[in-house]
Predicted model as a PDB file, atoms N, CA, C, CB and O in Angstrom, pLDDT in the B-factor column:
MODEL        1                                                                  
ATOM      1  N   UNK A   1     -17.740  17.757 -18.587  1.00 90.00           N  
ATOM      2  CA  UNK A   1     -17.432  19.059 -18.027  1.00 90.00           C  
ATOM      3  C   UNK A   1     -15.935  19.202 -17.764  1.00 90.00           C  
ATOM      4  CB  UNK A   1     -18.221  19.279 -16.740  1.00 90.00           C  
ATOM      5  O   UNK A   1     -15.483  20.339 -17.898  1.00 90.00           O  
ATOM      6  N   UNK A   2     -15.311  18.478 -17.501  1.00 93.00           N  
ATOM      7  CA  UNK A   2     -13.771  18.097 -17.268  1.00 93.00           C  
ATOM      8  C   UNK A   2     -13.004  18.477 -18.424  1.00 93.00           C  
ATOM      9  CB  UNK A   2     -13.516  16.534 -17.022  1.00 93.00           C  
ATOM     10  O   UNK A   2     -12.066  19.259 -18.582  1.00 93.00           O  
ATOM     11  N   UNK A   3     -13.801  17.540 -19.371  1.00 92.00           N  
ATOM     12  CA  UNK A   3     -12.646  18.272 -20.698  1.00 92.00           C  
ATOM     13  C   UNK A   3     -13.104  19.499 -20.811  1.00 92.00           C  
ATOM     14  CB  UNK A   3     -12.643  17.594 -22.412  1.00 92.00           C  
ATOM     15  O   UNK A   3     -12.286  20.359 -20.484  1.00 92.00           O  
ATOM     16  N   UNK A   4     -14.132  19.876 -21.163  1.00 92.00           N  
ATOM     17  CA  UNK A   4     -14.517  21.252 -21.641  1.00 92.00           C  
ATOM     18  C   UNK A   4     -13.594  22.257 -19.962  1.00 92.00           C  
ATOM     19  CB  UNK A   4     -16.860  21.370 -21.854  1.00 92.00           C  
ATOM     20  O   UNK A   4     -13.501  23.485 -19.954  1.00 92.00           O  
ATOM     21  N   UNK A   5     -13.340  21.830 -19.400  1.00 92.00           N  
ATOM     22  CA  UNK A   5     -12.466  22.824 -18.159  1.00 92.00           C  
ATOM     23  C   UNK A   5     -11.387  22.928 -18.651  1.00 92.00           C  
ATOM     24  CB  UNK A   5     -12.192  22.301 -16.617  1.00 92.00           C  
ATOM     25  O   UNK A   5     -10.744  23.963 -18.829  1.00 92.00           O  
ATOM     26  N   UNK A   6     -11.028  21.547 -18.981  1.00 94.00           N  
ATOM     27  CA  UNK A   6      -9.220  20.965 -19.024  1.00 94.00           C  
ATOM     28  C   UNK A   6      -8.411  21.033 -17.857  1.00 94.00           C  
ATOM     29  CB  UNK A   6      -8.236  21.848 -20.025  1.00 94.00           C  
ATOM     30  O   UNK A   6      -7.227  21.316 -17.677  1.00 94.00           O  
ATOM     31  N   UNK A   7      -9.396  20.684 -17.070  1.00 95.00           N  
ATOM     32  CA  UNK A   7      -9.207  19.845 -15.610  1.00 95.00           C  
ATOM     33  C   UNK A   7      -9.024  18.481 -15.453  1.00 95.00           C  
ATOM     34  CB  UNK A   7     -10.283  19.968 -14.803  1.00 95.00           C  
ATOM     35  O   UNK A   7      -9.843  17.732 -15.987  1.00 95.00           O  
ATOM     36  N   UNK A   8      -7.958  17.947 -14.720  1.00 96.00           N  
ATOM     37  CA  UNK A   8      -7.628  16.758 -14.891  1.00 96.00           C  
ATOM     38  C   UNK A   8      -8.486  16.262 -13.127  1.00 96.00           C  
ATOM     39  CB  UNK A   8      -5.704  16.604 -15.252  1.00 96.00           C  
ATOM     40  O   UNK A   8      -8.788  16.806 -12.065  1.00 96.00           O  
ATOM     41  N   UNK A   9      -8.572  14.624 -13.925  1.00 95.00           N  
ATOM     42  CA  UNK A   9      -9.074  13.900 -12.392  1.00 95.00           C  
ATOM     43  C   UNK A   9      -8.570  14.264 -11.244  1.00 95.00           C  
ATOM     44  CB  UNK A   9      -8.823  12.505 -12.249  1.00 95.00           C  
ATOM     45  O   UNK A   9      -9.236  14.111 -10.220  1.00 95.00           O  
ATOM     46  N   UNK A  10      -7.347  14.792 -11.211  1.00 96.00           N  
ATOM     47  CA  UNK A  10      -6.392  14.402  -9.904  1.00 96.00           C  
ATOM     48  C   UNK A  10      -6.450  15.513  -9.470  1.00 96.00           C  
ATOM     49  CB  UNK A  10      -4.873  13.864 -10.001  1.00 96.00           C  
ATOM     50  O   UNK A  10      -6.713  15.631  -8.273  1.00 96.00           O  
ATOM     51  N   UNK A  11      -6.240  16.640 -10.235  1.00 96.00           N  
ATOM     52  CA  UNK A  11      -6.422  17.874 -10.233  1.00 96.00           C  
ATOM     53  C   UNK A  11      -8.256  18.464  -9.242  1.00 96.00           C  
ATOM     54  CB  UNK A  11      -6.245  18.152 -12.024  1.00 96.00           C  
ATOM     55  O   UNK A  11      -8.531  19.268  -8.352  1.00 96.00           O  
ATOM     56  N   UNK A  12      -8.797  17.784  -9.838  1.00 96.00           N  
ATOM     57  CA  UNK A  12     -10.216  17.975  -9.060  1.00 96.00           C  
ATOM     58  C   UNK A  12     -10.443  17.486  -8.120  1.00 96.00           C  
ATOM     59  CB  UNK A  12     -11.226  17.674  -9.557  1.00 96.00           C  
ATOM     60  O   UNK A  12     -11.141  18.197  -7.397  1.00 96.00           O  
ATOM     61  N   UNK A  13     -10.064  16.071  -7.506  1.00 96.00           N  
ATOM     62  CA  UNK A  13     -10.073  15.825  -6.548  1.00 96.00           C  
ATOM     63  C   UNK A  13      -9.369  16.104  -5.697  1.00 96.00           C  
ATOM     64  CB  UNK A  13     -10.181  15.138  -6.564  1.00 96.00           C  
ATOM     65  O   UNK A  13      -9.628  15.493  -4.660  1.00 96.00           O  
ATOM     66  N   UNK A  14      -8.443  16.868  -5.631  1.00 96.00           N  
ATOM     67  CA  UNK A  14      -7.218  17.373  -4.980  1.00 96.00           C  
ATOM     68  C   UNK A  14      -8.369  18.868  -4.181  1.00 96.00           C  
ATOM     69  CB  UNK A  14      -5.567  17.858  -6.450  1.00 96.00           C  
ATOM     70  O   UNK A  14      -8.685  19.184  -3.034  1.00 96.00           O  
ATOM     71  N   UNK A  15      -8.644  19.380  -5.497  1.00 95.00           N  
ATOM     72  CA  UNK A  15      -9.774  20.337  -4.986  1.00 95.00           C  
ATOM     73  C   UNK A  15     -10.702  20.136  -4.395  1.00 95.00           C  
ATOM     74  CB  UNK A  15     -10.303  20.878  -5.665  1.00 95.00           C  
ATOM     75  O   UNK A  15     -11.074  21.006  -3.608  1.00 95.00           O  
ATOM     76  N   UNK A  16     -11.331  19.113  -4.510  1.00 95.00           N  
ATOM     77  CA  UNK A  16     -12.736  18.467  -3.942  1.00 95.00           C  
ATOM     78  C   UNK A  16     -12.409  18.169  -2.193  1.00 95.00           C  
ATOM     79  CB  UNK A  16     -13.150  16.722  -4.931  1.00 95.00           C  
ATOM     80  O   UNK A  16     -13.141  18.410  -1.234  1.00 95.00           O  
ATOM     81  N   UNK A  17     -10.716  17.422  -2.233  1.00 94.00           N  
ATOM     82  CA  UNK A  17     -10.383  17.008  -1.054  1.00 94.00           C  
ATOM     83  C   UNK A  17     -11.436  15.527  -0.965  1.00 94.00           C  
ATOM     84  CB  UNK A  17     -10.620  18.316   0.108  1.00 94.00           C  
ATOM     85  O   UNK A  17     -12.122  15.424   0.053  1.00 94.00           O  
ATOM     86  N   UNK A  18     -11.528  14.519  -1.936  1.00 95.00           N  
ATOM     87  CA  UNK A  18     -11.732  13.630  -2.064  1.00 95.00           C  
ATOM     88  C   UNK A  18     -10.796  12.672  -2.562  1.00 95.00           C  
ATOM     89  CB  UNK A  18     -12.539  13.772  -2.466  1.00 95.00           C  
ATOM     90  O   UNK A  18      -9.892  13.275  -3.139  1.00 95.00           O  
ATOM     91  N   UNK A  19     -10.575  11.020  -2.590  1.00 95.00           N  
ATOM     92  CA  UNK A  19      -9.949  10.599  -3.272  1.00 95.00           C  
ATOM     93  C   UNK A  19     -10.025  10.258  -4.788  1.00 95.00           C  
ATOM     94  CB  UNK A  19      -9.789   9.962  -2.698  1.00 95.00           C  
ATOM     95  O   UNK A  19     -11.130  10.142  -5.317  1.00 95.00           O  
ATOM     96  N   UNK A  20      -9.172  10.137  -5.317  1.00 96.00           N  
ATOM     97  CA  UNK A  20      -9.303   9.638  -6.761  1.00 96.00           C  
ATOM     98  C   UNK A  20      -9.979   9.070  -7.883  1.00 96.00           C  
ATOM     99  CB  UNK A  20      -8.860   9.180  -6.822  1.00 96.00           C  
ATOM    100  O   UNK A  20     -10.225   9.259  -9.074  1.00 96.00           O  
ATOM    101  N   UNK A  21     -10.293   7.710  -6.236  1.00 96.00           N  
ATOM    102  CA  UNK A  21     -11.282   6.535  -6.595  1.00 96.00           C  
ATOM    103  C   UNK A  21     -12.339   6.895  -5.906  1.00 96.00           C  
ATOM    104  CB  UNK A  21     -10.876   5.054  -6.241  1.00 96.00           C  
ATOM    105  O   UNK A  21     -13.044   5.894  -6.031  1.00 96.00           O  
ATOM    106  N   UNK A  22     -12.875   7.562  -5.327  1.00 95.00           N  
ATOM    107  CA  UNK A  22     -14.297   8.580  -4.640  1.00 95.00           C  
ATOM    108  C   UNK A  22     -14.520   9.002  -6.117  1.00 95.00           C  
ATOM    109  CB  UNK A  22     -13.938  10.243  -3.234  1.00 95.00           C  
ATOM    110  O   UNK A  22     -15.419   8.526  -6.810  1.00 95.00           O  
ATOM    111  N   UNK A  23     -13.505  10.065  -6.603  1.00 95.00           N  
ATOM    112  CA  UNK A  23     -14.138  10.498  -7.862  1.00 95.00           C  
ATOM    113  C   UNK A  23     -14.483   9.663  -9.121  1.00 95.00           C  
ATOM    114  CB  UNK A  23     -13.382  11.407  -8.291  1.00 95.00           C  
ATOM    115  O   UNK A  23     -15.264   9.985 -10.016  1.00 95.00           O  
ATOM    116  N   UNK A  24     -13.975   8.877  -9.050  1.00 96.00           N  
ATOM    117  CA  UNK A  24     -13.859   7.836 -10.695  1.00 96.00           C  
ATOM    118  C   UNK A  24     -15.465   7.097 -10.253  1.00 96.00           C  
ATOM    119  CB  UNK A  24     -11.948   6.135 -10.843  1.00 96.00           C  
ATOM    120  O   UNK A  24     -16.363   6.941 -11.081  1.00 96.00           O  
ATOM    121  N   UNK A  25     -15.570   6.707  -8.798  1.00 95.00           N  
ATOM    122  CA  UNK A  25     -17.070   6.375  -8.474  1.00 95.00           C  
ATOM    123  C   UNK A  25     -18.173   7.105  -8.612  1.00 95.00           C  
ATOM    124  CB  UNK A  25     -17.213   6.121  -7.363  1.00 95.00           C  
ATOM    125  O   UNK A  25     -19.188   6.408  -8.581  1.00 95.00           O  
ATOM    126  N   UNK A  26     -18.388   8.399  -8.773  1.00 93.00           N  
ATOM    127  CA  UNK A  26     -19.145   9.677  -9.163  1.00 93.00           C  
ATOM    128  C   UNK A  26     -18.759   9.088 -10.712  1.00 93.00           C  
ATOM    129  CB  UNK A  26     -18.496  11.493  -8.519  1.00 93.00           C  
ATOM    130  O   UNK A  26     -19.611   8.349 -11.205  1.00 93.00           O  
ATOM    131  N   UNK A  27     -17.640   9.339 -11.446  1.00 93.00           N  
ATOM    132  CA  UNK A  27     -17.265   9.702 -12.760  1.00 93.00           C  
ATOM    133  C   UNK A  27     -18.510   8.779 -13.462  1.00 93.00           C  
ATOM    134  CB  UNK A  27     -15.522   9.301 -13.189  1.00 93.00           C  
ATOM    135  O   UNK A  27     -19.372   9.312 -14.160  1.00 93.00           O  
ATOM    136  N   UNK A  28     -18.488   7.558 -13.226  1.00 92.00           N  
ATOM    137  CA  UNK A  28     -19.022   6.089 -13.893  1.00 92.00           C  
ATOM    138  C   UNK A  28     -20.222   6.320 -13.553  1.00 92.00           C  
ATOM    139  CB  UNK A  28     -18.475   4.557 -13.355  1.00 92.00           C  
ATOM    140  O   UNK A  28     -21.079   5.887 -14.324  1.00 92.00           O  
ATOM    141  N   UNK A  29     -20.703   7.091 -12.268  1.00 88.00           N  
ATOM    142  CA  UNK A  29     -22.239   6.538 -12.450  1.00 88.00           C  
ATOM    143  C   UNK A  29     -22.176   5.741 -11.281  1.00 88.00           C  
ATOM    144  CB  UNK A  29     -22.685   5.615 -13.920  1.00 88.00           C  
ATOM    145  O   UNK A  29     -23.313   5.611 -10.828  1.00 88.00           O  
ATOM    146  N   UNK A  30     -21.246   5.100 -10.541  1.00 92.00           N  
ATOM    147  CA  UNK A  30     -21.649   4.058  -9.724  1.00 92.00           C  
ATOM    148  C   UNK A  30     -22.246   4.474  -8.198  1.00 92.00           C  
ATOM    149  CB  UNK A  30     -20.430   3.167  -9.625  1.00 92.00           C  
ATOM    150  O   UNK A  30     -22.729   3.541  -7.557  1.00 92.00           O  
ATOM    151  N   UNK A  31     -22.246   5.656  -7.647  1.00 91.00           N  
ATOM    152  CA  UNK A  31     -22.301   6.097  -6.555  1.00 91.00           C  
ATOM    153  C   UNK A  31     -24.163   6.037  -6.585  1.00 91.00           C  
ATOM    154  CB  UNK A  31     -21.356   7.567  -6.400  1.00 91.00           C  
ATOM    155  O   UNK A  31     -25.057   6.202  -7.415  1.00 91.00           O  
ATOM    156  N   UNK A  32     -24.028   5.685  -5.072  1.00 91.00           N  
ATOM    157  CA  UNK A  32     -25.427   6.218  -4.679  1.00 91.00           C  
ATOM    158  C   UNK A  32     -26.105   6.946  -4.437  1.00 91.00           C  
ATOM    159  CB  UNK A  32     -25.763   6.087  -4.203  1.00 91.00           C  
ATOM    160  O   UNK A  32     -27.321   7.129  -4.493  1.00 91.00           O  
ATOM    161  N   UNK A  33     -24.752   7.711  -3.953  1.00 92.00           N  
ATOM    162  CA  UNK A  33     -25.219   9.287  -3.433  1.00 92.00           C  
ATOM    163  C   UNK A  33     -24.399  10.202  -3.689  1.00 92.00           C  
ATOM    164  CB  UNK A  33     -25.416   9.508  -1.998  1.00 92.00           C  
ATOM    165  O   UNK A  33     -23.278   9.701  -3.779  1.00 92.00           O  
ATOM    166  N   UNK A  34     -24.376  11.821  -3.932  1.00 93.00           N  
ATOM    167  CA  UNK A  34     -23.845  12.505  -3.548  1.00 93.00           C  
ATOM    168  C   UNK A  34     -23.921  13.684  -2.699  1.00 93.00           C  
ATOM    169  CB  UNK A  34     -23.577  12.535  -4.183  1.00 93.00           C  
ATOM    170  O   UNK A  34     -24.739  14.546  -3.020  1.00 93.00           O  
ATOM    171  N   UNK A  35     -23.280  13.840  -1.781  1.00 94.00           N  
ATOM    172  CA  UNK A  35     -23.360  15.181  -0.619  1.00 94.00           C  
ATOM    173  C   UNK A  35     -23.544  16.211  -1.376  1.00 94.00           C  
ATOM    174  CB  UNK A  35     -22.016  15.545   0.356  1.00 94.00           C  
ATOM    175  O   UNK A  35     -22.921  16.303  -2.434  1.00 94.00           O  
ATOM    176  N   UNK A  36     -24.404  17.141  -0.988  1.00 96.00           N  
ATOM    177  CA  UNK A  36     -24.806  18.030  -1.647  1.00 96.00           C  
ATOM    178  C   UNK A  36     -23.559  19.373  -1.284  1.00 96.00           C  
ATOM    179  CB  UNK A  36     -26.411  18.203  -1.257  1.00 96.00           C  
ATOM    180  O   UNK A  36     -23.419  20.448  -1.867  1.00 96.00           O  
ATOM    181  N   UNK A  37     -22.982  18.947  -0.409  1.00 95.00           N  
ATOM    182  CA  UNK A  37     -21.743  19.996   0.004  1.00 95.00           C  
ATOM    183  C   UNK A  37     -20.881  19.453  -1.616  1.00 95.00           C  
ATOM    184  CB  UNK A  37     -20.646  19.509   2.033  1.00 95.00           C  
ATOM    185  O   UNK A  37     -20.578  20.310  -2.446  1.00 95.00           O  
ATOM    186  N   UNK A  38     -20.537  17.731  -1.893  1.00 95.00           N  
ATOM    187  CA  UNK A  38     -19.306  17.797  -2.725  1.00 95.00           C  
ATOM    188  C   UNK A  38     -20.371  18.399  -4.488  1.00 95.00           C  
ATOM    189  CB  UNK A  38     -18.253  15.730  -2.717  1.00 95.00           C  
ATOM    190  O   UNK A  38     -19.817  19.247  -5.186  1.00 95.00           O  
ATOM    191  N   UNK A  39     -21.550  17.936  -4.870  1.00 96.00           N  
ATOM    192  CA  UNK A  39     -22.159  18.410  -5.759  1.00 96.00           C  
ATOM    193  C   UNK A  39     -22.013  19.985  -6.158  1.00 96.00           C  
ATOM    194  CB  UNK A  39     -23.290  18.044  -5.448  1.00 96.00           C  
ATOM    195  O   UNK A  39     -21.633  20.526  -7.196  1.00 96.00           O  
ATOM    196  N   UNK A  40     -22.608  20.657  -4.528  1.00 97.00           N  
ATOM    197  CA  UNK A  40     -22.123  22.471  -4.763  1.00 97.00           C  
ATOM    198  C   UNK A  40     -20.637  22.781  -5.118  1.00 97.00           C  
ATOM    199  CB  UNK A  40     -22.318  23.437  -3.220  1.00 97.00           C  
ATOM    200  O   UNK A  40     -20.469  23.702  -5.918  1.00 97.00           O  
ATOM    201  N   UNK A  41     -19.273  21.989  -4.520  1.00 96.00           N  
ATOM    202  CA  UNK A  41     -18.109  22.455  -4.496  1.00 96.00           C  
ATOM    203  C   UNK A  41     -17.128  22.244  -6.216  1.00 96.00           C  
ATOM    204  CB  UNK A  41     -17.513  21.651  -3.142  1.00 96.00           C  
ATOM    205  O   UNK A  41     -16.181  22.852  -6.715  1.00 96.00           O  
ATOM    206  N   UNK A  42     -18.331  20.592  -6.843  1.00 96.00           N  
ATOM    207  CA  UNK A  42     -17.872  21.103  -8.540  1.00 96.00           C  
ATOM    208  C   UNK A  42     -18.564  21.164  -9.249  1.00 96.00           C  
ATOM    209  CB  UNK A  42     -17.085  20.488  -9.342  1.00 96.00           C  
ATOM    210  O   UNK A  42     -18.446  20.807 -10.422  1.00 96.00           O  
ATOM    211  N   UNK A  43     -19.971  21.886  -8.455  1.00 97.00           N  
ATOM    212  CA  UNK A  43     -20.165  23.297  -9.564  1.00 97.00           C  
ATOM    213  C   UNK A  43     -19.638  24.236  -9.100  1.00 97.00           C  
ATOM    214  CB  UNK A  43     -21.550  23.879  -9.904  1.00 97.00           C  
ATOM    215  O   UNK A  43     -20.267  25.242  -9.430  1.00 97.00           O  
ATOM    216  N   UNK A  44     -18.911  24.434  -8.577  1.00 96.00           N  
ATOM    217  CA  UNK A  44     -18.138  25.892  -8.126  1.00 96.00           C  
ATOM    218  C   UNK A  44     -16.949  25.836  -8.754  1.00 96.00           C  
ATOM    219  CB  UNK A  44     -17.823  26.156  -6.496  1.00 96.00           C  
ATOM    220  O   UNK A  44     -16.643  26.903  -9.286  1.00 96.00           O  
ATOM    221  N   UNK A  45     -16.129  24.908  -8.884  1.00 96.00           N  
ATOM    222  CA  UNK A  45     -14.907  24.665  -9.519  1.00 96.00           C  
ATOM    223  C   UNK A  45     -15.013  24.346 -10.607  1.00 96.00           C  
ATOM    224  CB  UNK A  45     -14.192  23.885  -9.050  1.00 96.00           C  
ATOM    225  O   UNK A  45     -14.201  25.031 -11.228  1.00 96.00           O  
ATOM    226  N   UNK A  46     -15.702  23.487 -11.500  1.00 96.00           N  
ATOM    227  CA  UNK A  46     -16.336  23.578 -12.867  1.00 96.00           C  
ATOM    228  C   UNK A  46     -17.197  24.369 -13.432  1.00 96.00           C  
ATOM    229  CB  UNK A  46     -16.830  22.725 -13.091  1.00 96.00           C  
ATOM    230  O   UNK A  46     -17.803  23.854 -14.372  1.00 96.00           O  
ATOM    231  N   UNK A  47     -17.467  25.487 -13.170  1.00 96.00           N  
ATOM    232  CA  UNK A  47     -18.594  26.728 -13.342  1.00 96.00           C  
ATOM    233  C   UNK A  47     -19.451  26.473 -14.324  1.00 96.00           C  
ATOM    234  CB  UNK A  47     -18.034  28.131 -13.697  1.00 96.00           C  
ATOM    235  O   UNK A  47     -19.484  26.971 -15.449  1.00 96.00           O  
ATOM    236  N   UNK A  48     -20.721  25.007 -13.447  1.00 96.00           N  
ATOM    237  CA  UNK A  48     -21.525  24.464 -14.159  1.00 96.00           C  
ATOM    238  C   UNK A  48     -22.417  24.640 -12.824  1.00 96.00           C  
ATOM    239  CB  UNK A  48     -21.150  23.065 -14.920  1.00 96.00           C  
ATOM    240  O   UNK A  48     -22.255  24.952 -11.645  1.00 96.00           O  
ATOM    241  N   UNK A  49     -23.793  24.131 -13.989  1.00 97.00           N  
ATOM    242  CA  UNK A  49     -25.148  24.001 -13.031  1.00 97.00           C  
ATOM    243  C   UNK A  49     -24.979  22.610 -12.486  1.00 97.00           C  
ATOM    244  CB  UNK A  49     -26.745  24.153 -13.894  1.00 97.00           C  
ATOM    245  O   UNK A  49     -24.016  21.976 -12.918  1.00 97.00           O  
ATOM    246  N   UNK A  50     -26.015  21.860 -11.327  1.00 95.00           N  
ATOM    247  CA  UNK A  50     -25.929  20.460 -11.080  1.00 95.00           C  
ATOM    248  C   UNK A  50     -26.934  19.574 -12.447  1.00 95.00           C  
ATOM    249  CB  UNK A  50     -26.580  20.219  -9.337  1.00 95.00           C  
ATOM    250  O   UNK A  50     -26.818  18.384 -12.739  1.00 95.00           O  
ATOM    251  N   UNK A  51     -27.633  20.316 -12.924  1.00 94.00           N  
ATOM    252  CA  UNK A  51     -28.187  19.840 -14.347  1.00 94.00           C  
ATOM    253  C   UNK A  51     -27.061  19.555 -15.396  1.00 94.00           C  
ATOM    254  CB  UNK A  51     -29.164  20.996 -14.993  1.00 94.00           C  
ATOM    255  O   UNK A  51     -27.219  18.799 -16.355  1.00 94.00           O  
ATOM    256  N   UNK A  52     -26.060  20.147 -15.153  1.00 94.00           N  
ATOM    257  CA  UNK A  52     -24.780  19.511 -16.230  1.00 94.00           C  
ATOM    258  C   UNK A  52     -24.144  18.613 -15.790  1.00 94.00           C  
ATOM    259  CB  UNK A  52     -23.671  20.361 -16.646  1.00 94.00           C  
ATOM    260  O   UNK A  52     -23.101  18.496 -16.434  1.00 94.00           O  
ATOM    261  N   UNK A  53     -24.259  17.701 -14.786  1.00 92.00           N  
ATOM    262  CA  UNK A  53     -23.608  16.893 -13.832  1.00 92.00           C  
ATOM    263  C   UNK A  53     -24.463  15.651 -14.045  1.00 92.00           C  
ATOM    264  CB  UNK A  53     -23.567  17.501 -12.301  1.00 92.00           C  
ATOM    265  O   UNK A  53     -24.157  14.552 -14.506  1.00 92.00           O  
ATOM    266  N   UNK A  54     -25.649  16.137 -13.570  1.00 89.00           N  
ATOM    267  CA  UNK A  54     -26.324  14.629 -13.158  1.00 89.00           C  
ATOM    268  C   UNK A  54     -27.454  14.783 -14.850  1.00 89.00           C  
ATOM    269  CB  UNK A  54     -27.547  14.625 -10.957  1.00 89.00           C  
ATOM    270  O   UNK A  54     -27.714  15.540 -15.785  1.00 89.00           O  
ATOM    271  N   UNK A  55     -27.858  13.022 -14.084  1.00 86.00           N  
ATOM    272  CA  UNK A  55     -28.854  12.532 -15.443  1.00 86.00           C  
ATOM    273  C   UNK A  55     -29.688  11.941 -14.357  1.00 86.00           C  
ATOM    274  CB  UNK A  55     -28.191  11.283 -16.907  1.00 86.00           C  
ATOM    275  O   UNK A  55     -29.208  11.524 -13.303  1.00 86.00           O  
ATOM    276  N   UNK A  56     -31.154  11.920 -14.701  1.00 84.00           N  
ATOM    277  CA  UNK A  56     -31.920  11.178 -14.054  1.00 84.00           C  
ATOM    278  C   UNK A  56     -31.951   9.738 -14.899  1.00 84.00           C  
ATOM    279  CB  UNK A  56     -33.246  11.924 -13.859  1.00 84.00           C  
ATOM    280  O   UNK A  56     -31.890   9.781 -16.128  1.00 84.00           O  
ATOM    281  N   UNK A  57     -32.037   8.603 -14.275  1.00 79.00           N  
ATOM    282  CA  UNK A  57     -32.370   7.638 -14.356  1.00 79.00           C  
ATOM    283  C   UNK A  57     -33.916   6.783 -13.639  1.00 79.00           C  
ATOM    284  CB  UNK A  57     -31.279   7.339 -14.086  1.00 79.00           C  
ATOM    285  O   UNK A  57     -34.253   6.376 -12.527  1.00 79.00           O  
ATOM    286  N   UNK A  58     -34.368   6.821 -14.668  1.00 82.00           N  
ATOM    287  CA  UNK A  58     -35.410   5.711 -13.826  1.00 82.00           C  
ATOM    288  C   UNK A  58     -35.337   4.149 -13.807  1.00 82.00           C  
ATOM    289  CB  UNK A  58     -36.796   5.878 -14.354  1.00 82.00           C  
ATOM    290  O   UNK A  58     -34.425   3.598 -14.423  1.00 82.00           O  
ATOM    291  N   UNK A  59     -36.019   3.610 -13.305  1.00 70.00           N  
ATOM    292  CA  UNK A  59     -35.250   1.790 -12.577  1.00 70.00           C  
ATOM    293  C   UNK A  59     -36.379   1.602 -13.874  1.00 70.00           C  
ATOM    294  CB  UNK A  59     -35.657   0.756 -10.182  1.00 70.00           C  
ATOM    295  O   UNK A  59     -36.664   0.478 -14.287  1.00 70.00           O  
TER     296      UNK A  59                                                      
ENDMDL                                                                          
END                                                                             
């Protein structure tokens, strides 16, 4: 979604009001969770659904 914006990392998190490495932890997959406040705020700034964001995984 980033490229298709041509929004840069730093650039979004600057918006998000998160850090860098907060975001690169979302980016990879590694997070456990996300706040549904920072989920709503980039789809608002990436003018995407949360279905373009996330993937379900099963264990």
């Amino acid at each position: 979604m980033m490229a298709k914006r041509k929004i840069r990392s730093k650039d979004l998190a600057l918006k998000l009001e998160i850090t860098e490495a907060n975001l690169s932890i979302l980016k990879t997959g590694k997070a456990k969770a996300v706040r549904l406040t920072t989920l709503n705020a980039l789809c608002e700034i990436l003018g995407c659904q949360p279905g373009d964001l996330l993937e379900y995984r099963g264990d």
